[in-house]
N, C-alpha and C positions, 0 to 999 in steps of 0.2 A: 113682333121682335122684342126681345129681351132689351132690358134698359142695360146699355154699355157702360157707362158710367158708375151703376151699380156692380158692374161681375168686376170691374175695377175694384172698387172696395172691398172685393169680396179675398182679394188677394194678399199677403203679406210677402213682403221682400226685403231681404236682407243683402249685405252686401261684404264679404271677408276677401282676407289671402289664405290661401292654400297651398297646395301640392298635387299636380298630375303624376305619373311616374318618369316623364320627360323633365321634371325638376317644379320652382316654381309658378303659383299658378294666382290667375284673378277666378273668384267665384262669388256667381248670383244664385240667389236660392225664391224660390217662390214657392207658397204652400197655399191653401184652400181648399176647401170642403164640397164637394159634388152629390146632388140627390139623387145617388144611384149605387146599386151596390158596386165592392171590390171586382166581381164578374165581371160584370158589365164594363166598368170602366177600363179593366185591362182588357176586354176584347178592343175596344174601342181604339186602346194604345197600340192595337197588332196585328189587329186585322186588316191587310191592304186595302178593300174595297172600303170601309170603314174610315180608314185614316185617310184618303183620298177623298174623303164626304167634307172635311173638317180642316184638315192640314195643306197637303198636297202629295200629286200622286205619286205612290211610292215603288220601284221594284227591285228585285232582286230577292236574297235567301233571309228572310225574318228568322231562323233557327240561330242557336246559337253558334256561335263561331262563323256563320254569314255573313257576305258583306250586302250591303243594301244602299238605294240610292232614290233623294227624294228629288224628284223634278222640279230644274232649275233651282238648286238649294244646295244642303249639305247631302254627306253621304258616308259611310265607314261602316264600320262590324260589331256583330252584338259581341259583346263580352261577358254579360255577363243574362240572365235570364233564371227567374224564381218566382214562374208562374202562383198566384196572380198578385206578388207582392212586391215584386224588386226588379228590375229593368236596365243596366249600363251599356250603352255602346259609345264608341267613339264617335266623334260627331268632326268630320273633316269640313272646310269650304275650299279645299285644295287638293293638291296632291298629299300624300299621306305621309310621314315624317317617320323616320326611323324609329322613334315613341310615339305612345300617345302622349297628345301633348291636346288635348279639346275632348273632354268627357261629357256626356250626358245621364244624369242617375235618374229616375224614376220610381219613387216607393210610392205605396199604395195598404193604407190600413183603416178597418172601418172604425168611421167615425159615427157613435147613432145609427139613422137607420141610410145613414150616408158614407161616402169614401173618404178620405182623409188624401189628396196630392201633393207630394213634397218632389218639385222639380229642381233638382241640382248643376249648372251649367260650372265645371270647372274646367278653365283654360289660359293656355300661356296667349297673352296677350300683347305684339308689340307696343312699345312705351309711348309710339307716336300715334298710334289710334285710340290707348287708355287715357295719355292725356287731355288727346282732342274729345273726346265723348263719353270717358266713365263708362260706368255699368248700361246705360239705354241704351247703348251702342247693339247689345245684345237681348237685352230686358226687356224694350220695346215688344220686339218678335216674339220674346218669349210671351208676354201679355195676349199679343192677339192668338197666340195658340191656344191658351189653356181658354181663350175666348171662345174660339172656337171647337175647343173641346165642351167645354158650357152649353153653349146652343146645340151641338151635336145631339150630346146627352138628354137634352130638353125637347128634342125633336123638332129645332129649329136649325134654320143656316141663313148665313148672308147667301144675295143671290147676286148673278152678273157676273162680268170679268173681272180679273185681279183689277186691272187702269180702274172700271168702274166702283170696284168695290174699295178701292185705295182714295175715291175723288168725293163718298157719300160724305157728308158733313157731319154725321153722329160719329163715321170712321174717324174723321181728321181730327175730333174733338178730344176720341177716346186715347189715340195719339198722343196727342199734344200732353194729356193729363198726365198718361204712364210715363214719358219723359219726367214731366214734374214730380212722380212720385219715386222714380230711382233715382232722383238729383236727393229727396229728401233722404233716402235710405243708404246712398251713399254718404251725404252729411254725416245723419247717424252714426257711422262707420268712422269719422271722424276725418273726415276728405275738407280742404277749404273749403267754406263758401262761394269765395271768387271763382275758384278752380271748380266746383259744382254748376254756378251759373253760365260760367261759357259753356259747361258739356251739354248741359239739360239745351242751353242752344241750339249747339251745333247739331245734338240728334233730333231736335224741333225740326232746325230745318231738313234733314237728311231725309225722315220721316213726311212731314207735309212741306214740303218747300211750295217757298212764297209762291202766289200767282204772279 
């Protein structure tokens, strides 16, 4: 198994406001570099038997203008599609809202003899879940994805069930860290301190709650 701690580092996260087309938006952006080519890694993003390896299992129409749905997760419609460089679909955890208002972007450009991934989460956010948790709230998940897009690519996976693979200790660690490191990136962003250390909290515990 790949050191988790390291594909952590391997990441960089930022943290703005923005714009959905449903009006104002919160957005987390994460990018790093994959030893694998552009191909590769956008099959990996699109292929259901693939993203089921890595993510979780997904169905419905992956073509553009389909709507899709990952088990037990989000779910919504490609929008936008530009094989094998560019990726947008709406990203619902609900019923679906007159706008998009929760984007997911996905670009993909070689870096070296590697891919370059710039994941873009823009969404309206209510102000009692942003204030309680800041960016982990979302970040978090996003880390163990591109985690497990890592290992995928690398021809490895976590193994066992979601309960068990949520309870490994290198899990709750790598947790615990990505919290700490979107509390820093929000700082950056220029968010209080105080108001960073209760978020990076509250998504500690949401994430690994106490034994």
């Amino acid at each position: 198994m790949r050191d988790l701690m390291q594909e952590l580092t391997a990441v960089r996260r930022t943290v703005a406001d923005g714009e959905v087309p449903a009006g104002e938006a919160r957005v987390v952006t994460l990018a790093r570099t994959y030893a694998a080519d552009p191909a590769d890694v956008w099959d990996a993003l699109t292929d259901p038997a693939r993203i089921a390896r890595w993510f979780l299992p997904v169905s419905g129409d992956l073509r553009l203008g389909g709507r899709y749905q990952f088990e037990g997760n989000a779910g919504g419609v490609v929008r936008e599609c530009d094989e094998p460089r560019r990726l947008l679909v709406t990203w619902e955890m609900g019923p679906a809202g007159p706008e998009d208002s929760s984007l997911v972007e996905v670009s993909l450009t070689p870096d070296g003899d590697g891919t370059r991934l710039v994941l873009e989460h823009r969404a309206q956010v209510p102000a009692e879940m942003w204030d309680q948790f800041g960016p982990g709230a979302v970040g978090v998940g996003w880390d163990g994805a591109l985690l497990g897009l890592a290992l995928h690519l690398a021809g490895d996976q976590m193994t066992g069930s979601p309960d068990e693979i949520a309870s490994d200790p290198a899990v709750k660690e790598f947790n615990r860290e990505s919290a700490q490191l979107w509390g820093a990136a929000h700082q950056a962003a220029g968010a209080d301190p105080a108001l960073v250390a209760a978020n990076v909290g509250a998504t500690t515990q949401f994430y690994v709650p106490a034994d």
